[in-house]
C-alpha positions, 0 to 999 in steps of 0.5 A, spaced: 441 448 471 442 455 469 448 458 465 452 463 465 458 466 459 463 471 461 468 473 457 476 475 461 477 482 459 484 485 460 484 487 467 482 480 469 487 477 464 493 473 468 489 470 474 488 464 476 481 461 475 479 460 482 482 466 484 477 469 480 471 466 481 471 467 488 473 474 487 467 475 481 461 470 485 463 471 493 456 466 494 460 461 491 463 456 497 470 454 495 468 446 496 462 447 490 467 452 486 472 447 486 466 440 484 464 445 478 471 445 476 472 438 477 466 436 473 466 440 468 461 446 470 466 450 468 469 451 461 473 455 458 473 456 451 467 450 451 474 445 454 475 443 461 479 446 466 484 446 472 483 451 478 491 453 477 489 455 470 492 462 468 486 466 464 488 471 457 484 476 455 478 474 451 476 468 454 470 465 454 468 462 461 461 458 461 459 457 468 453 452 470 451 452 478 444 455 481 442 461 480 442 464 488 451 462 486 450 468 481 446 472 486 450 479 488 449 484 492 446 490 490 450 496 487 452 501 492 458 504 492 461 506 498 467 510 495 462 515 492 461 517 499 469 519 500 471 527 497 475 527 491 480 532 494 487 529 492 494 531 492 497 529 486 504 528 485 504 524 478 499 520 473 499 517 467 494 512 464 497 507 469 498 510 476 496 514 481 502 517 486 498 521 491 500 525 497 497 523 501 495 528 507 497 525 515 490 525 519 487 520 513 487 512 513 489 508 506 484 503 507 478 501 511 478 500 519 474 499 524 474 506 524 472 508 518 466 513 516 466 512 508 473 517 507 480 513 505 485 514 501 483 509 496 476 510 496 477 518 493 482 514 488 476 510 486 472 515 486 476 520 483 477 515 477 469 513 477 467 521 476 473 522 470 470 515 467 477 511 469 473 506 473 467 503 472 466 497 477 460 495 473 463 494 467 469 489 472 469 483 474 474 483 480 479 489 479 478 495 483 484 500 483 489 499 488 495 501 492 501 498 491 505 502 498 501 504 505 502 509 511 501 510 517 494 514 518 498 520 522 504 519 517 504 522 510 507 522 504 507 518 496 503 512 496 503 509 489 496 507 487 494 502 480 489 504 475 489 497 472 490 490 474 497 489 469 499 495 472 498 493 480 501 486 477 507 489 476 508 493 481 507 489 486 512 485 483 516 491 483 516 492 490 517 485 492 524 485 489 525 492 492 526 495 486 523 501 488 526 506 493 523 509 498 526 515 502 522 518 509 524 525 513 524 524 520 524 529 526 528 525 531 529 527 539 536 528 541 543 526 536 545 521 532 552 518 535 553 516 528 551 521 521 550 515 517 548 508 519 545 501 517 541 499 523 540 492 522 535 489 527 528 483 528 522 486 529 516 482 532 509 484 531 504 484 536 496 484 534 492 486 539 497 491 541 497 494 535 505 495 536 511 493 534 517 491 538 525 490 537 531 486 538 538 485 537 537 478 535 532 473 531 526 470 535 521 466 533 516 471 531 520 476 528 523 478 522 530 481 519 529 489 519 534 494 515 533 501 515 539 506 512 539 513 515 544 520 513 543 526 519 542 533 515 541 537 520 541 538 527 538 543 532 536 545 539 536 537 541 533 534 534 535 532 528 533 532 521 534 525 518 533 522 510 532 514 512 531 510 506 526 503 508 530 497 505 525 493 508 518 495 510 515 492 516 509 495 520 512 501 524 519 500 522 521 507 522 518 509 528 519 503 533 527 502 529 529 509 532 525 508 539 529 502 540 535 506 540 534 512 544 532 517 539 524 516 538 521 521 532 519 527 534 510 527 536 510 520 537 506 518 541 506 510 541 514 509 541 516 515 544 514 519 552 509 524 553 515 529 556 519 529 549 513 530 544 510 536 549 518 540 549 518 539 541 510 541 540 509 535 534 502 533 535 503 526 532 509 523 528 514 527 524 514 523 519 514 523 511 514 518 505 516 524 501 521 521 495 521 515 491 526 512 486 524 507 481 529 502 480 527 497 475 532 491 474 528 487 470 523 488 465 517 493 466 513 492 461 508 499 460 511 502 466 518 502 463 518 509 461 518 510 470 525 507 470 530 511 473 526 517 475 524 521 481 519 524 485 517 527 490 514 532 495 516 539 497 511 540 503 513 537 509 509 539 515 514 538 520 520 542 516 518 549 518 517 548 525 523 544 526 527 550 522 525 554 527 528 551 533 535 554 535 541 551 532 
């Protein structure tokens, strides 16, 4: 039976071992990685081991399986075909905030042709020398936050994978405050509000849709917004994004009567043609981080704010009239 040893490097480190085999062999079928296991055909510093089991940094793993298990598919890396061109708002050893500009994807789709925001930040990365995904056995860069195509603004991305752990963590606690400037039609009765409401997402549409009330398929929606300016039959409005659904700006805002400015999926065809907007007027342009519990190597970002001073939208909607 051929044998293959493999040591954990840091960015493996904290996975689970099934986890990790299934991400490092992708020939490997779950049921003959799962009998390996059991019948000790995989040892962790030459001992049994369990699925669940959390790898450290600087173990060696010893695989017995057949070699077509070991087998890979050749190296061609598809990032290396995307521009490097980015707009960076911060980087440290850690991670990336990126402007990401509206018009491009932040990851592949059924649309894709080789460019994506994380394909130019792996392939940034790999040109300086930062990423080398022959030298890994599952980790690749990774954003932490996503976009909408035609939305722009700060998506944060990880260098390494102790980095996107706690990121992760991060924005699973809300421990990172996400703030969006918006174009809506009409005025706002209100200057400053919460809108709390359920959202339902419907796949093969590629929408969302709102209520007032729960339903079987929906979830809780919070989104915090402050009216800065008004003009002509528009408002510029500062949201803050307390829960992160698909959509959720877009389609909270249409379900009140006030639709953003240019969109064409949650708005009508008469509005977005008066404000000339080509798509939506939006834009993930600050973040706060709030960290309230331990940060780890990312502690230094606690209580600091970044963001971007060029909004598209901001000199158009500047010079309508008050």
């Amino acid at each position: 039976m051929p044998r293959k040893s493999l040591a954990i490097r840091k960015n493996d480190a904290g996975q689970r071992l099934d986890k990790f085999l299934t991400k490092t062999f992708p020939n490997l079928p779950q049921a003959v990685l799962y009998k390996c296991i059991r019948t000790k055909d995989v040892k962790v510093n030459g001992a049994r081991c369990t699925p669940d089991q959390r790898l450290l940094e600087g173990d060696q793993l010893t695989l017995y399986w057949q070699e077509e298990f070991f087998q890979t598919e050749p190296q061609d890396f598809d990032f290396l075909k995307a521009p490097t061109n980015l707009s960076i708002v911060y980087e440290d050893e850690d991670l990336l905030l990126v402007d990401k500009m509206p018009g491009l994807i932040v990851h592949p789709d059924e649309t894709y042709h080789f460019d994506s925001l994380i394909a130019r930040v792996q392939h940034l990365l790999y040109d300086r020398g930062e990423y080398d995904p022959t030298q890994e056995n599952a980790f690749a860069p990774a954003l932490v936050n996503r976009i909408d195509r035609n939305t722009g603004g700060i998506v944060l991305a990880a260098k390494n994978a102790e980095a996107l752990r706690i990121l992760n963590q991060k924005v699973k606690d809300r421990e990172l405050e996400k703030y969006y400037l918006c174009v809506v039609c009409g005025h706002l009765p209100k200057k400053e509000a919460l809108l709390e409401d359920y959202l339902e997402k419907n796949e093969a549409q590629n929408r969302v849709y709102i209520s007032r009330r729960p339903t079987a398929d929906s979830r809780l929606i919070r989104t915090r917004y402050r009216v800065l300016e008004e003009r002509r039959d528009y408002s510029l409005v500062e949201v803050e994004l307390l829960t992160g659904r698909t959509h959720q700006i877009r389609a909270h805002f249409a379900s009140i009567g006030h639709p953003l400015a240019g969109d064409g999926k949650y708005g009508t065809n008469a509005l977005n043609k008066a404000s000339g907007f080509p798509y939506q007027a939006l834009y993930a342009y600050k973040i706060k981080f709030t960290f309230s519990t331990p940060a780890g190597p990312l502690e230094h970002l606690n209580h600091r704010t970044f963001s971007v001073d060029k909004v598209w939208f901001l000199p158009r909607f500047q010079a309508f009239p008050k």
